[in-house]
VMD Tcl script that draws the C-alpha trace (Angstrom):
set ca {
  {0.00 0.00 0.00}
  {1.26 3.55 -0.55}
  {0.09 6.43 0.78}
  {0.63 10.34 -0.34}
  {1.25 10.43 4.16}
  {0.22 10.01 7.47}
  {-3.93 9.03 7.01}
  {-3.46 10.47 3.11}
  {-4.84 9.27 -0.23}
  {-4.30 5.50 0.24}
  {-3.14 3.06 -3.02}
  {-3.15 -0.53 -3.63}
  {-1.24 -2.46 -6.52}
  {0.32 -5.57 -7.41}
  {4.16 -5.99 -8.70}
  {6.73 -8.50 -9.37}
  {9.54 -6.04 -8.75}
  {8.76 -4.31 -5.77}
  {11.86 -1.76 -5.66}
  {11.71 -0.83 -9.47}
  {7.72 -0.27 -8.90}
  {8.20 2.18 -5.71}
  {11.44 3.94 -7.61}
  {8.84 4.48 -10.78}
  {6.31 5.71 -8.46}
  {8.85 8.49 -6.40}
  {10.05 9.20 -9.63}
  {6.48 10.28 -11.04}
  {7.00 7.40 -13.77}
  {3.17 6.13 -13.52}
  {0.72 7.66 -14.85}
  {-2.98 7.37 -12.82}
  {-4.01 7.78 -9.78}
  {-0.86 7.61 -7.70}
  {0.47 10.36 -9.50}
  {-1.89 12.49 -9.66}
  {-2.46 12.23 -5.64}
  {1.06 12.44 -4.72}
  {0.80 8.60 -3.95}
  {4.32 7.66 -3.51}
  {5.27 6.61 0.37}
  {5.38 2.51 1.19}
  {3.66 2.46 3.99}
  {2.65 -1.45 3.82}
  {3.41 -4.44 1.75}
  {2.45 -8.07 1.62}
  {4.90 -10.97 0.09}
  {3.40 -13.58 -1.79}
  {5.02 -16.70 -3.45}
  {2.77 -16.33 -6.30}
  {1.99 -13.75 -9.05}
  {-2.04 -15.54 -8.68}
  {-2.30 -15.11 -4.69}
  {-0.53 -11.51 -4.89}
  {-3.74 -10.97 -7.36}
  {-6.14 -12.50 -5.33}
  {-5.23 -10.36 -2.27}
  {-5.20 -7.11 -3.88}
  {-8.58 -7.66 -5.69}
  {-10.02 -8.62 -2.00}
  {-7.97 -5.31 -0.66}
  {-9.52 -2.92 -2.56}
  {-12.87 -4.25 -1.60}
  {-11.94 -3.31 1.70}
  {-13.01 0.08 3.21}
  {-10.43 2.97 4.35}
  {-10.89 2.14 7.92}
  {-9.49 -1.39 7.50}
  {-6.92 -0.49 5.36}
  {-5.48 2.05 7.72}
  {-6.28 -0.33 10.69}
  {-3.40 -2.91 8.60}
  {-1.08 -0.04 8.37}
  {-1.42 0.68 11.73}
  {-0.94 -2.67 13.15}
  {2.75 -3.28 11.42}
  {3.66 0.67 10.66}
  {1.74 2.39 13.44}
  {4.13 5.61 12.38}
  {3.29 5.61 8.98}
  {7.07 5.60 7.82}
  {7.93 4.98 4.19}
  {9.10 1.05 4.64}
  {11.08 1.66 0.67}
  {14.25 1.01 2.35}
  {13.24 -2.37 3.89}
  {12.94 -3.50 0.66}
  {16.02 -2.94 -1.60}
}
mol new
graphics top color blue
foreach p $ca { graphics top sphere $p radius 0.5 }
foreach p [lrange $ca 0 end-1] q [lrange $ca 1 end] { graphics top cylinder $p $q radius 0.2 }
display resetview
């Protein structure tokens, strides 16, 4: 999940390269939503040994409403810091 910050705009995608798809996304690279809202801080993410159960959790994600999406956040990044360093 990124987030533009603390409690901000909130976005959920799916990636097979992790560190290239955050770098694209600081560096303004995709076009959509996340740019346009300033989306670009890691604030949660979710390994997955497939590309099919990676899918399968986001679809059911962004089902979810804000509320339990910042409720995960809080639970393993209760200080909303960008986690982009964790993963490289």
């Amino acid at each position: 999940m990124l987030s533009s910050g603390r409690n901000g705009t909130l976005y959920i995608g799916v990636t097979s390269n992790l560190p290239r798809r955050i770098a694209q996304h600081k560096a303004g690279q995709v076009e959509g939503f996340s740019k346009r809202h300033g989306v670009k801080r890691l604030v949660w993410y979710e390994p997955h040994e497939t590309m099919e159960s990676a899918i399968i959790r986001e679809k059911k994600m962004k089902k979810w409403n804000r509320a339990w999406k910042i409720r995960q956040i809080m639970r393993d990044n209760p200080e909303w810091k960008d986690l982009t360093a964790e993963i490289r």
